[in-house]
TIMIGU-161002 format. One record per residue: z, x, y of N, C-alpha, C, CB in turn; residue in one letter. Coordinates in steps of 0.02 Angstrom, whole numbers, m for minus. Atoms other than C-alpha are relative to their C-alpha. Glycine has a CB too. Example, Ala and Ser with C-alpha at 12.3 -4.5 7.8 and 13.67 -1.06 7.14 Angstrom:
BEGIN
       nz       nx       ny      caz      cax      cay       cz       cx       cy      cbz      cbx      cby   aa
        0       45      m59      390      615     m225        0       45       60       62      m50        1    a
       m3      m42      m59      357      684      m53       37      m39       55      m71       20       23    s
//
This chain:
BEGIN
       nz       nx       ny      caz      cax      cay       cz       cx       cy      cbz      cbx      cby   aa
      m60      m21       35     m883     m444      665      m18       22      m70       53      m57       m1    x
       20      m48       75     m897     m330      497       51      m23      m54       11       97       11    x
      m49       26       62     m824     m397      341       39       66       m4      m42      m24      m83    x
      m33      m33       42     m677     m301      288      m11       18      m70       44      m22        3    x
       19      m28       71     m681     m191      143       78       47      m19      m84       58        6    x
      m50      m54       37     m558     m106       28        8       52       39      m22       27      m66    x
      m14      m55      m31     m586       58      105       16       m8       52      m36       37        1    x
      m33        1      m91     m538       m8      287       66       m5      m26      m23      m77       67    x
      m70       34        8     m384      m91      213       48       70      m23       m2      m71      m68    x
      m57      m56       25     m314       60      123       m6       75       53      m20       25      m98    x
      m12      m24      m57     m357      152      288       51       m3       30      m30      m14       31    x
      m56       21      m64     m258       69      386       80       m3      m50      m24     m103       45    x
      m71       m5       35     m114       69      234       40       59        6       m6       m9      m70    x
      m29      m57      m10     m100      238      267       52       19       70      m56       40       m3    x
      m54       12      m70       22      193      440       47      m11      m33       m8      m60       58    x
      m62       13       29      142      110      305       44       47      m18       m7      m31      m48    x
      m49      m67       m5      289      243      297       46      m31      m51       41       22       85    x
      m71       21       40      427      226      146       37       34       59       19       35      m93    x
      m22      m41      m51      561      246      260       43       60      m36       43      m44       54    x
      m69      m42       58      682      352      119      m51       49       m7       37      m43      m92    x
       52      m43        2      520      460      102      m24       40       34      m34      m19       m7    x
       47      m40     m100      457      489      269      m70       20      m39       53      115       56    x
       81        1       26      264      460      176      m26      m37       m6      m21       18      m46    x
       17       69        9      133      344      168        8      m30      m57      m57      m11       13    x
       m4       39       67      124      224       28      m61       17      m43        2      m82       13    x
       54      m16       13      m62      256       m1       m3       83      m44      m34       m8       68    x
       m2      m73       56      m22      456      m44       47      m14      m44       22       80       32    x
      m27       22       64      132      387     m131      m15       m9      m81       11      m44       14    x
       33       35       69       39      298     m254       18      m49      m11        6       26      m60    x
      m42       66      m21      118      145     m217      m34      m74       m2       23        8       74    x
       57       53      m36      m69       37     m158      m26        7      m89      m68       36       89    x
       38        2       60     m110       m6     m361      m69       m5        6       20      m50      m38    x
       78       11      m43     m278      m99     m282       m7      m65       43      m66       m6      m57    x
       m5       30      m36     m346     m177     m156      m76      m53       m6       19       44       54    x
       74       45      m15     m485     m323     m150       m4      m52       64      m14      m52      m70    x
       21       33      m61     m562     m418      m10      m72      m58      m40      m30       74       71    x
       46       34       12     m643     m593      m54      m54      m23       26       16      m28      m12    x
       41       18      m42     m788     m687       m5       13      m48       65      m41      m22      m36    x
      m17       47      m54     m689     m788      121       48       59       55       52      m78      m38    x
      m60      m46      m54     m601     m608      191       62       m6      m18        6      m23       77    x
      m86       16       24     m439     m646      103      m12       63      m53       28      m98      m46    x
      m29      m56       28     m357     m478       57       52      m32      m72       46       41       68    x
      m45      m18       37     m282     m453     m111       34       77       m6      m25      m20      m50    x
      m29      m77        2     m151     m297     m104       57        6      m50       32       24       75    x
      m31        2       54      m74     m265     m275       54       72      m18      m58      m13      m48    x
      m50      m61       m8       67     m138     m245       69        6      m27       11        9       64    x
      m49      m11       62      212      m71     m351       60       28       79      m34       79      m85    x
      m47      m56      m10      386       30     m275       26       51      m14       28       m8        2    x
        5      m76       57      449      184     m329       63      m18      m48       18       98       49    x
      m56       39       51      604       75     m421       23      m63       18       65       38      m10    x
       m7       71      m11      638      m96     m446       63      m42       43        0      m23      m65    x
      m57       19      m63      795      m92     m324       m1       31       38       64       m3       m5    x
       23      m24      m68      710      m11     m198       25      m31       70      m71       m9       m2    x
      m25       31      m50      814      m77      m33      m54       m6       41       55       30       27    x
       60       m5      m13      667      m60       60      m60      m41      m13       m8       42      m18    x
       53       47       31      538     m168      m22       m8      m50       12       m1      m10      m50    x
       33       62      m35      530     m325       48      m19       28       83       63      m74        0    x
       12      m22      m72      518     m229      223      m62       47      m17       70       41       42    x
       52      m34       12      394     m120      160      m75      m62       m6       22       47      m71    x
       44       50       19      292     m254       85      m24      m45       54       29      m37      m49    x
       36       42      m68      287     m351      270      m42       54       36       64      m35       61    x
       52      m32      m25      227     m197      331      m62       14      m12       13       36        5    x
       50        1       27       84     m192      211      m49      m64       29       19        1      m68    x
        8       64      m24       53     m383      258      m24       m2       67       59      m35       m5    x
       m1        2      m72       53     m347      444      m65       64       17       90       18       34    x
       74      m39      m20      m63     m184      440      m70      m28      m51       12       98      m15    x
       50       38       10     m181     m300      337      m29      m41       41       10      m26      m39    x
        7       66      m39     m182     m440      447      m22       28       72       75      m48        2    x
       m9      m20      m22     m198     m331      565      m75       46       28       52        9      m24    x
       81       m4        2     m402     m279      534      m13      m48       24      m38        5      m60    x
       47       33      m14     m541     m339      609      m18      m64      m61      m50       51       12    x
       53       64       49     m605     m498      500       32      m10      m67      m91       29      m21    x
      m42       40       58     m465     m531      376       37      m55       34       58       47      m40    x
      m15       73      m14     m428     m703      380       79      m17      m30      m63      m51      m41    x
      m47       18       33     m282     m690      244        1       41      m48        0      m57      m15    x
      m27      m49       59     m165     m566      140       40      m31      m50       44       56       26    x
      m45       21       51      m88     m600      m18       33       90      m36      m54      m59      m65    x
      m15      m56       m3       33     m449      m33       30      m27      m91       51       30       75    x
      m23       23       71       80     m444     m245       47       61       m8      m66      m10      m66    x
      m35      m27       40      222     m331     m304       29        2      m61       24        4       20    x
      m18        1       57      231     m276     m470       25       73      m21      m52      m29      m36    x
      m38      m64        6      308     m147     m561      m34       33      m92      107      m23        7    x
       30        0       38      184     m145     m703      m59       20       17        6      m43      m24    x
      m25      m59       55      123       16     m755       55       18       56      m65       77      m30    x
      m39      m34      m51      296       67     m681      m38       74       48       68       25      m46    x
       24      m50      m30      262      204     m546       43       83       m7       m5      m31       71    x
      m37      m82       16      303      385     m584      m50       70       51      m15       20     m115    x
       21      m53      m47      279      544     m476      m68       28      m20       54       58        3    x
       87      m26       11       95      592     m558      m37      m50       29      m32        8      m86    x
       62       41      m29       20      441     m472       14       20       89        8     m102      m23    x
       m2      m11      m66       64      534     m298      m44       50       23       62       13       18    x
       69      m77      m17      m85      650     m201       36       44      m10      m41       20       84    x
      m22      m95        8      m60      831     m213       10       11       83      m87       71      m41    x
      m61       m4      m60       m4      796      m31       56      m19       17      m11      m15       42    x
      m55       34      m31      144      700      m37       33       36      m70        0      m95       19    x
      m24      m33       32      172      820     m200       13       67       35      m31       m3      m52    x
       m2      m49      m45      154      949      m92       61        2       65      m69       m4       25    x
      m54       13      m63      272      879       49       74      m17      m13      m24      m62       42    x
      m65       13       57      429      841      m90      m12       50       m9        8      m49      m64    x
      m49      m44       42      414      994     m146      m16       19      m67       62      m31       m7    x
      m12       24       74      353      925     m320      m68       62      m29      m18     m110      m16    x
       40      m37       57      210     1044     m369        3       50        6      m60       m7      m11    x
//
């Protein structure tokens, strides 16, 4: 079995869908960062796109669940913060592209 790594995890984040969006979270800009300790316990430190986002605790299990959800993680600790708030320049030039926005 292959330790998990950051880059698997924010692989597989890319399934998470805002549903008000119809996009992942990952092109969002949504996945602040991700670490994987020496015991396989995921940290996933992720923002919303506003702090009364209806959405967000359902989002946030989905994050939880496609973590848990790799090979050889033992344990997620999903963190939502809203610190640096999130604004439309932290989204790829694909999901700027798919709004519309550039």
């Amino acid at each position: 079995m292959a330790n998990p790594t950051s880059e698997v995890i924010y692989d597989a984040l890319t399934a998470v869908m805002d549903p008000e969006l119809n996009l992942n979270i990952v092109d969002l800009g949504l996945i602040y960062d991700v670490k994987v300790d020496e015991k396989n316990e995921a940290h996933v430190i992720m923002t919303l796109t506003s702090m009364g986002c209806p959405m967000g605790q359902s989002i946030a299990k989905d994050v939880e669940q496609a973590t848990l959800g790799i090979e050889g993680v033992k344990d997620v600790l999903v963190e939502v913060t809203f610190e640096p708030p999130w604004n439309m320049n932290m989204m790829s030039d694909f999901a700027k592209d798919a709004l519309g926005i550039n």
